[in-house]
N, C-alpha and C positions, 0 to 999 in steps of 0.2 A: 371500467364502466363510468367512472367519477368524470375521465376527459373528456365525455362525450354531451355533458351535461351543455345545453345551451344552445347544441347546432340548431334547433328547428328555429328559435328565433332570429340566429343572425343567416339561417337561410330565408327568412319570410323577411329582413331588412335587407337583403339583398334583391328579390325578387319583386317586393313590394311595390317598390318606385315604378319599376318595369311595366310594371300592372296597370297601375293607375296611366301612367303616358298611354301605353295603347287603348287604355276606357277613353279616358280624354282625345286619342284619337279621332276615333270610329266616331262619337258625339258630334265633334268638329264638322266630320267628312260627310257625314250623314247629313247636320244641318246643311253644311252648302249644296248639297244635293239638294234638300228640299227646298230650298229658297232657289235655285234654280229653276225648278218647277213651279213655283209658284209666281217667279219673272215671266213664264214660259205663260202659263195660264191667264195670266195679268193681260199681257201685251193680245192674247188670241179674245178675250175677253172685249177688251175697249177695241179693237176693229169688230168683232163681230157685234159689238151696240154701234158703231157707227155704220155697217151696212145696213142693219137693220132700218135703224132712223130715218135711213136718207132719204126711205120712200116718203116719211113724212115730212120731210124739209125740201120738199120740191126739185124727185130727182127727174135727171140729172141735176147733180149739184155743181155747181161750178167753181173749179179750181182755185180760184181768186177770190173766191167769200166761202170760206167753210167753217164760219162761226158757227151754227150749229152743230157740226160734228167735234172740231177741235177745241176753239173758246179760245182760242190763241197757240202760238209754235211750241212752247211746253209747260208741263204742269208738274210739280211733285210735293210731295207729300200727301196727306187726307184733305177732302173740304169738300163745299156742297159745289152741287152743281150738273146741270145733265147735260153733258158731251163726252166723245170717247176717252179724252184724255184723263176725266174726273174717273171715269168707272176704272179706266185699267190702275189710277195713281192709287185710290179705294181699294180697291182689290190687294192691290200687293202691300197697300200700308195696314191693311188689317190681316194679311197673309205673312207675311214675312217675320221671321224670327232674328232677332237682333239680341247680340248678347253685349254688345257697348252700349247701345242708345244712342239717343240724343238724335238733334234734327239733321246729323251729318250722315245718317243712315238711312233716311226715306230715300224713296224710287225717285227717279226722273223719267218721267213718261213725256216721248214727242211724239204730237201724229202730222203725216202729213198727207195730202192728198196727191194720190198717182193719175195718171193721164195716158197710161199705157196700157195698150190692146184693151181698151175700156175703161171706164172709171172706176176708183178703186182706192179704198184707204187703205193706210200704212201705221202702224202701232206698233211705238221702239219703247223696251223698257229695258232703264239701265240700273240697274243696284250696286252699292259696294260692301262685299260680306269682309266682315270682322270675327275673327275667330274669338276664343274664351280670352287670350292676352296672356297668354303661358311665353310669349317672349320667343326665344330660341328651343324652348321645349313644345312648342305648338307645331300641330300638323299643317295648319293653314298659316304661312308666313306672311305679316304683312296684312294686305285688303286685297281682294279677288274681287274685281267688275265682272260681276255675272250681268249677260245680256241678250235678249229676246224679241226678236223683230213679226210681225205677223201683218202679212195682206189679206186684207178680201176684197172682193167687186162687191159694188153696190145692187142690191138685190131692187 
């Protein structure tokens, strides 16, 4: 019986590590799921304030001046400001879960305006997810460009 003294421990230092990688997993895979959704809701977000608006920026709007929709060809990060690009860059800077930081992980939101089968904005948002930084022991290797494009007609 004396031999036997000790298996439970170096079975739980054996299994242990095991454990923790697939927690750290699931967390990893789970975030970039949600941050997907939330590029997703971002980008559906800033087109549908830009259809909305447009009846009050004198629609039809035209192609060639879409300062009040867009504010210019892309935005990212937070800041003030009312056009689609600010609402959807807002949305996912205050949505988005980041576990590096820094300013190298805000969204890049473009909008442009379409001209086909009617008028109609376009809202691209691009993120890059960064996993926890477990290295070669991480589920998510590297940075993953998650990305989300969404049209509407101008209402």
């Amino acid at each position: 019986m004396s031999s036997e003294r000790g298996v439970a421990a170096v079975e739980f230092a054996l299994i242990f590590p095991l454990m923790l990688l697939l927690m750290f997993g699931i967390i990893e895979l789970g975030t970039m799921m949600y941050d997907q959704i939330m590029v997703t809701n971002a980008a559906r977000e800033g087109a549908r304030w830009g259809s909305v608006q447009s009846v009050s920026l004198a629609h039809p709007i035209s192609c060639s001046d879409v300062s009040g929709i867009q504010g210019g060809p892309t935005c990212s990060g937070s800041g003030s400001g009312s056009n689609a690009c600010m609402v959807a860059s807002n949305y996912a800077a205050n949505s988005l879960i980041s576990y590096q930081g820094g300013s190298n992980n805000s969204p890049t939101v473009t909008v442009n305006c379409m001209n086909n089968n009617g008028i109609a904005i376009e809202v691209t948002v691009q993120y890059t997810f960064q996993g926890l930084g477990l290295g070669s022991l991480s589920a998510v290797q590297g940075s993953n460009n998650l990305s989300s494009k969404a049209v509407m007609y101008y209402e």
